[in-house]
N, C-alpha and C positions, 0 to 999 in steps of 0.2 A: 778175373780177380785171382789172386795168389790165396792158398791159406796154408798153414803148418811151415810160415817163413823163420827161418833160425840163422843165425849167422855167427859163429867165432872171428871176435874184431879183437886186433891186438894196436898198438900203438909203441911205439919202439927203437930211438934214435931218426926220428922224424919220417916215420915209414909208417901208416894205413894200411891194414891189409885186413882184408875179409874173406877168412880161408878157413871151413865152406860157407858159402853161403849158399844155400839151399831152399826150395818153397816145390811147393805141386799147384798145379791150374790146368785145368780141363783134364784130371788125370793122370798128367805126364809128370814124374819128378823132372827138379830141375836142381842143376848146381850150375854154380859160377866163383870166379876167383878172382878180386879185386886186391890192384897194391899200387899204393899212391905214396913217392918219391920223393921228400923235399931237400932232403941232405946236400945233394951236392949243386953245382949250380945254376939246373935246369928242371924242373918238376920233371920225374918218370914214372908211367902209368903202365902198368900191364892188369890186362883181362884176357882170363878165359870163359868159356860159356860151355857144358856140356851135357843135354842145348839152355835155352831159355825161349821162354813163350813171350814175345810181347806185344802189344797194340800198335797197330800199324800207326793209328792217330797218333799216340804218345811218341814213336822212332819221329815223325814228322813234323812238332811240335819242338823234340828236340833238337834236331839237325835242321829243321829254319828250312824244308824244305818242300817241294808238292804233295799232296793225296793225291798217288796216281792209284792207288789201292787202297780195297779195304779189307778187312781182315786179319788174322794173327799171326804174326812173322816169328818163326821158328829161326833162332843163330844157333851155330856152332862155331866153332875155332877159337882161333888166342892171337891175340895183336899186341902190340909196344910200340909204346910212344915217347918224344920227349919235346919239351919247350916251354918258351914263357906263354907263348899269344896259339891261336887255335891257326894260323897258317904254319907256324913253326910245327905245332902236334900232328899237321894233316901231310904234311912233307917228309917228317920222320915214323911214321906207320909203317911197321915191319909183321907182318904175320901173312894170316892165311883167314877165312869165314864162309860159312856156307850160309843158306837165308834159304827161308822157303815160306810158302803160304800156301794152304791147303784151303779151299772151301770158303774163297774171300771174294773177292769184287775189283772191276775194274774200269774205269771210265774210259767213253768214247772219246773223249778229249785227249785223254792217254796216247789210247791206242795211236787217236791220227798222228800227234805229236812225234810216235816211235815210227809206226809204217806210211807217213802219207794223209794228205784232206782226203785220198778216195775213200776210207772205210766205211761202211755205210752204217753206221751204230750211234745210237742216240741212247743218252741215259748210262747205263751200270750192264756189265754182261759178267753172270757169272762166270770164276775163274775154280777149275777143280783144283788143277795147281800150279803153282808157279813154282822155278827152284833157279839156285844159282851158286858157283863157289868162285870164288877171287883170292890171289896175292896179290897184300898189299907189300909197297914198295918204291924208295924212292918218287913218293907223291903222285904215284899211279894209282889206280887199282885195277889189274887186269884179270877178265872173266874168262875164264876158260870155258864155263858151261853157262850159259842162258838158256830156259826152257819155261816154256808157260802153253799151257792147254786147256782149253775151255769148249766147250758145246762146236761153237763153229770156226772157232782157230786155233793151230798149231804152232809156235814160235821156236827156235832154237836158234842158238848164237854163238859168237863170243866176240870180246873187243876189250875197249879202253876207258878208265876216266880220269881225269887229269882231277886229283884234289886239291886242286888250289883253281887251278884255269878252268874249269867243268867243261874242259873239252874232252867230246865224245868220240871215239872211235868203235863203232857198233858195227858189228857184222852180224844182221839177221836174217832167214829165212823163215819168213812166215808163209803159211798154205792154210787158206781161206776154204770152207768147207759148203759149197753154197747147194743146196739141198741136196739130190745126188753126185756131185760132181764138186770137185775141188781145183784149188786153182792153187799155182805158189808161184815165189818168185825170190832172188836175192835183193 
């Protein structure tokens, strides 16, 4: 939960903007900076974030997408958008975002999904953390850094996602830590 949330909202030749918008949750302040577009003939959004703490469930609920985690997803960066419909906004995404999760969860079903049916994990394996930064661009989002470490796996990466095609271009090396001895692979 958020508390001590305050936000300066102005309205102004068809422009939204909520600048700061500011709260603390678990600690951490947080600002961010909203501005919503309607004037000319395409809605334009920009946000920044620096950072914001939020619910993995809530990012997953809104984006219509899996719980491959649980936990609380730390953003950073600033993006821009424009369009009528949400493939038009996801094609025109211009910025940059970092994400992280510290001290979250991740399902076995995940994990096979990214490395392979061999993983041998049933149930939730804690994750200390995961971290990742992207530009977005031209309906990409490319990962220059994927990283996720937990008890008995290693992960690092980088690659591709196609915002519109959710097609995947991943390049990872994970190294499997199986009691004294470890194992990796690309």
């Amino acid at each position: 939960g958020w508390n001590t949330v305050a936000a300066h909202i102005s309205v102004q030749n068809a422009r939204l903007t909520l600048d700061p918008l500011t709260a603390e949750s678990e600690g951490i302040a947080q600002s961010a900076r909203i501005a919503y577009d309607v004037s000319g003939p395409e809605p334009h959004i920009d946000v920044a974030a620096r950072p914001v703490l939020l619910p993995l469930a809530a990012v997953k609920q809104a984006m219509g997408t899996p719980a491959l985690m649980q936990g609380t997803l730390t953003l950073v960066g600033s993006v821009t958008a424009q369009g009528g419909n949400a493939a038009a906004v996801r094609q025109s995404l211009v910025g940059h975002v970092g994400a992280s999760v510290v001290g979250g969860e991740i399902g076995g079903a995940a994990l096979r999904t990214l490395l392979g049916p061999q993983v041998p994990l049933k149930g939730k394996m804690p994750v200390r953390c995961f971290g990742t930064h992207m530009q977005l661009a031209d309906g990409t989002a490319t990962f220059d850094l994927i990283g996720l470490e937990s008890d008995f796996l290693s992960l690092h990466g980088h690659g591709t996602v196609g915002l519109n095609t959710q097609v995947l271009d991943l390049h990872l090396s994970p190294r499997l830590a199986l009691g004294g001895a470890s194992a990796g692979s690309d």
